[in-house]
C-alpha positions in Angstrom: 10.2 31.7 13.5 6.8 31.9 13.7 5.0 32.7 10.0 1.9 34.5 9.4 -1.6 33.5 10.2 -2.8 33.7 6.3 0.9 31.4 5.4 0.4 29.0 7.9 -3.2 27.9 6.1 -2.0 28.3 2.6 0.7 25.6 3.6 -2.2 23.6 5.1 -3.7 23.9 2.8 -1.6 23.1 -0.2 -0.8 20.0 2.2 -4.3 18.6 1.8 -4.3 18.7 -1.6 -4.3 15.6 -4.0 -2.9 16.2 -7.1 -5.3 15.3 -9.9 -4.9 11.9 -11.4 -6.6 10.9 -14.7 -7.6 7.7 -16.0 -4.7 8.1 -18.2 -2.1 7.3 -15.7 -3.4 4.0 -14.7 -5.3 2.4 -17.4 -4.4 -0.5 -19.2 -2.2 -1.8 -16.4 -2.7 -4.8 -14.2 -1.3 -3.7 -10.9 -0.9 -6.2 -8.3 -1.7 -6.2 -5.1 1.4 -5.8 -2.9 -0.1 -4.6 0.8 -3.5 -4.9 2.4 -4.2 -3.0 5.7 -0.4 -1.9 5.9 0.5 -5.9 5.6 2.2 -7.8 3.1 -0.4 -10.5 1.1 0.7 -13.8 0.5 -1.6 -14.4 -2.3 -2.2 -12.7 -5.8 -4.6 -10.4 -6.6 -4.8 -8.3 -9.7 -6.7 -4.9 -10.4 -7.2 -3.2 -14.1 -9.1 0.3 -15.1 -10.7 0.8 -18.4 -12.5 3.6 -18.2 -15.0 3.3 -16.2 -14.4 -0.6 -15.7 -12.6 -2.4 -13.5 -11.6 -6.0 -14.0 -8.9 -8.4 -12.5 -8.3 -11.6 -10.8 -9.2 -12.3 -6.7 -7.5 -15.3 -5.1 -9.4 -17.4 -6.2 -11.5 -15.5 -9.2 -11.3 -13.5 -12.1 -13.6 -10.6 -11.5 -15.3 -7.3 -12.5 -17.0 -4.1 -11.5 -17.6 -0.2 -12.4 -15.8 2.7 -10.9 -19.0 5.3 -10.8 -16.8 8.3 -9.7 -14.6 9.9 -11.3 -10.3 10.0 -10.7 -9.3 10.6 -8.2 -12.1 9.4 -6.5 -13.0 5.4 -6.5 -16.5 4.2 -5.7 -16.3 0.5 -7.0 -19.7 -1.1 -7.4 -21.4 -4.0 -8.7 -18.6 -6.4 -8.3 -19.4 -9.7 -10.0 -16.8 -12.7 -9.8 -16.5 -16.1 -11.1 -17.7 -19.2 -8.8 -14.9 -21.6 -8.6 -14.0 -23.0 -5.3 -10.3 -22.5 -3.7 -8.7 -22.7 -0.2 -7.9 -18.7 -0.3 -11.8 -17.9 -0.1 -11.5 -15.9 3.0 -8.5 -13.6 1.2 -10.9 -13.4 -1.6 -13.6 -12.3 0.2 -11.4 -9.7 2.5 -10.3 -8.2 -1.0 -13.3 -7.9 -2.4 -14.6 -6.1 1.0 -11.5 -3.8 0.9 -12.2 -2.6 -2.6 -15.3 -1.3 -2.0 -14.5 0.8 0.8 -12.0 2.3 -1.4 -12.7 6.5 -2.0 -9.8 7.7 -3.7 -6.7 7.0 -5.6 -2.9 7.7 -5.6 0.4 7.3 -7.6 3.5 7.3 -5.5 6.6 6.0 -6.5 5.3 3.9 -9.3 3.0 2.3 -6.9 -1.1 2.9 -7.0 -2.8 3.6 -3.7 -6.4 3.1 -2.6 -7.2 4.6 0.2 -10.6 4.3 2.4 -12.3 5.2 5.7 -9.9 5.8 8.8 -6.7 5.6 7.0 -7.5 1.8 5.0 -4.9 1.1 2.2 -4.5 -1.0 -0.6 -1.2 -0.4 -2.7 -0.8 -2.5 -6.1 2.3 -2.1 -8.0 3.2 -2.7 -11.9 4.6 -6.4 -10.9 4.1 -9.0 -8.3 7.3 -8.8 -6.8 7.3 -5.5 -5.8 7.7 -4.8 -2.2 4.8 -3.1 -0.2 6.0 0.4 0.4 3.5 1.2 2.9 4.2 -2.1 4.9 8.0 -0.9 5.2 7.1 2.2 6.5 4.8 0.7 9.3 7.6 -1.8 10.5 
């Protein structure tokens, strides 16, 4: 059954569409990193909005930054981060780079999304043991 023309774009359209989240939904939590790229992480990484703040703990750091857009769009900036030294460096550093190339944010199942350029991913969850739900689907 074929529908017509002006259906067809109203259900691509509606398709597109990201249903508004507010800072409401996600402040005040610390929501763990669970998946990176579509891979589980083996280390812990933490990430908590405030308003227009954003704070957590790297591998290796506790850190901090701003979110200059507004939900549901993320543009995280000026990240600052403590100087201690630690083996997981490299996993610090790829998180770090990932959360800046964030654009936007999702809530799914619980679970908050970050979502970049060319399909990139973060997904954090409400605890640590939480399995990645976007790491399931890509196996």
């Amino acid at each position: 059954m074929r529908l017509p023309l002006f259906l067809s774009a109203a259900f691509a359209l509606t398709a597109c569409v990201t249903p508004a989240l507010s800072n409401d939904e996600i402040a005040g939590v610390d929501w763990h990193l669970v998946g990176l790229e579509g891979q589980e992480v083996g280390w812990e990484a933490l990430l908590r909005f405030e308003g227009d703040k954003v704070a957590g703990n790297a591998p290796c750091n506790r850190w901090f930054g701003t979110n200059s857009a507004a939900l549901p769009a993320v543009s995280i900036l000026g990240i600052g981060a403590t100087k201690m030294a630690c083996p997981d460096l490299a996993a610090e550093s790829a998180f770090f780079e990932a959360l800046q190339a964030m654009q936007r944010a999702e809530l799914d199942q619980g679970h908050l999304y970050l979502i970049g350029p060319e399909g990139r991913i973060m997904e954090f969850a409400k605890g640590p043991g939480e399995p990645c739900l976007s790491c399931l689907a890509r196996q």
